[in-house]
C-alpha positions in Angstrom: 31.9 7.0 -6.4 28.7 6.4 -8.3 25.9 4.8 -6.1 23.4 2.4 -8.0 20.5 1.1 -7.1 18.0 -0.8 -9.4 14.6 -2.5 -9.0 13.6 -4.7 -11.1 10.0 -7.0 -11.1 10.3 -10.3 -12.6 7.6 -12.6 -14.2 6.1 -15.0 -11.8 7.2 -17.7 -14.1 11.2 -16.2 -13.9 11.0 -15.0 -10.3 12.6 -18.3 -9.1 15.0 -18.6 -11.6 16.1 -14.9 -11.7 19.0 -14.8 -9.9 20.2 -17.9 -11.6 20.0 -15.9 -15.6 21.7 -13.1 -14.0 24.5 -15.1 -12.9 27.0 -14.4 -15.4 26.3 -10.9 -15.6 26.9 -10.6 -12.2 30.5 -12.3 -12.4 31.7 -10.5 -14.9 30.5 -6.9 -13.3 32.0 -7.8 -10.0 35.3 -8.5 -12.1 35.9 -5.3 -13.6 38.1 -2.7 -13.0 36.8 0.3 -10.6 33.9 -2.3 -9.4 33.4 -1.3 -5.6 30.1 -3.8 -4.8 27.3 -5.6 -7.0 25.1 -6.9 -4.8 21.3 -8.5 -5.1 18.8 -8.6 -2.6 14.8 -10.1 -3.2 12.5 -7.9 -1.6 10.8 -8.6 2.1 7.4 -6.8 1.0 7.3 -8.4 -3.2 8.3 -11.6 -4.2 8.8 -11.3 -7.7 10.9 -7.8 -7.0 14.7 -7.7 -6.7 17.1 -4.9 -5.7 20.6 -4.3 -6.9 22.6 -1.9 -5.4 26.0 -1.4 -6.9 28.7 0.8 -6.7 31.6 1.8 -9.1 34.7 4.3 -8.7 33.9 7.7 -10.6 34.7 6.9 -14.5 34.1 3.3 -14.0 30.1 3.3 -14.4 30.7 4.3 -18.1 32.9 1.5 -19.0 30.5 -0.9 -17.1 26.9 0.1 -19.4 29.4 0.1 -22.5 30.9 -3.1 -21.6 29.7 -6.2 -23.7 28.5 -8.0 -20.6 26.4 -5.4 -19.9 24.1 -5.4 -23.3 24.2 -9.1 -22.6 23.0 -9.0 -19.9 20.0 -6.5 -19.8 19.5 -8.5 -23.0 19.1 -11.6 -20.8 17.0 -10.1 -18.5 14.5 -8.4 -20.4 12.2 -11.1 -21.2 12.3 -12.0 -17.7 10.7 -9.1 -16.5 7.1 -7.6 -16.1 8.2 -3.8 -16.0 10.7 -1.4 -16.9 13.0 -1.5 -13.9 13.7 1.8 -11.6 17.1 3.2 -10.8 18.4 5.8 -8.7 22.1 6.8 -9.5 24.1 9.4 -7.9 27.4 10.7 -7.0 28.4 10.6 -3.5 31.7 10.7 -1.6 33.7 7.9 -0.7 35.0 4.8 -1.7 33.1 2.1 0.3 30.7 1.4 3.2 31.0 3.4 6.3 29.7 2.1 10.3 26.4 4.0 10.9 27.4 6.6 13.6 23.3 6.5 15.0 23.6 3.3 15.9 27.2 1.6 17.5 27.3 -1.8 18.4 29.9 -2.4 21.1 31.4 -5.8 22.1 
């Protein structure tokens, strides 16, 4: 699968209503084909900084940045923003989420 994750700093005047213009973008990514997860999260240490991690089947990822959704909605999102937004994306085994082996919760 191909692991994504993306940071991305908002505008203090957009950081409330981020989540809220990337609505659509988000539906229609979490509909296609070979979409594994697409999930936000806001940051615990900057306010204005949000975190996607996503995940898509391998061959899928390509479909997803040539999709029309996708220019859309980095369109969308660009004047929101106060920085060029930082990615890691890799490769890795699997297919989905895994328990954490280190640390088993029983019961």
């Amino acid at each position: 699968m191909i692991l994504i994750v993306v940071k991305f700093r908002t505008r203090p005047e957009a950081t409330d209503s981020f989540l809220d213009a990337v609505a659509d973008f988000t539906a229609a990514t979490r509909a296609e084909p070979g979409n594994l997860w697409f999930e936000w999260s806001r940051s615990v240490e900057r306010d204005d900084e949000f975190v996607l991690v996503e995940a898509f089947k391998d061959g899928a990822a390509e479909a997803h940045v040539n999709s029309d959704h996708f220019k859309a909605g980095l369109a969308a999102m660009k004047p929101l923003l106060q920085e060029t937004p930082l990615i890691v994306s890799r490769e890795v085994e699997g297919e989905g989420w895994d328990r954490m082996g280190e640390l088993t919760i029983d019961g």
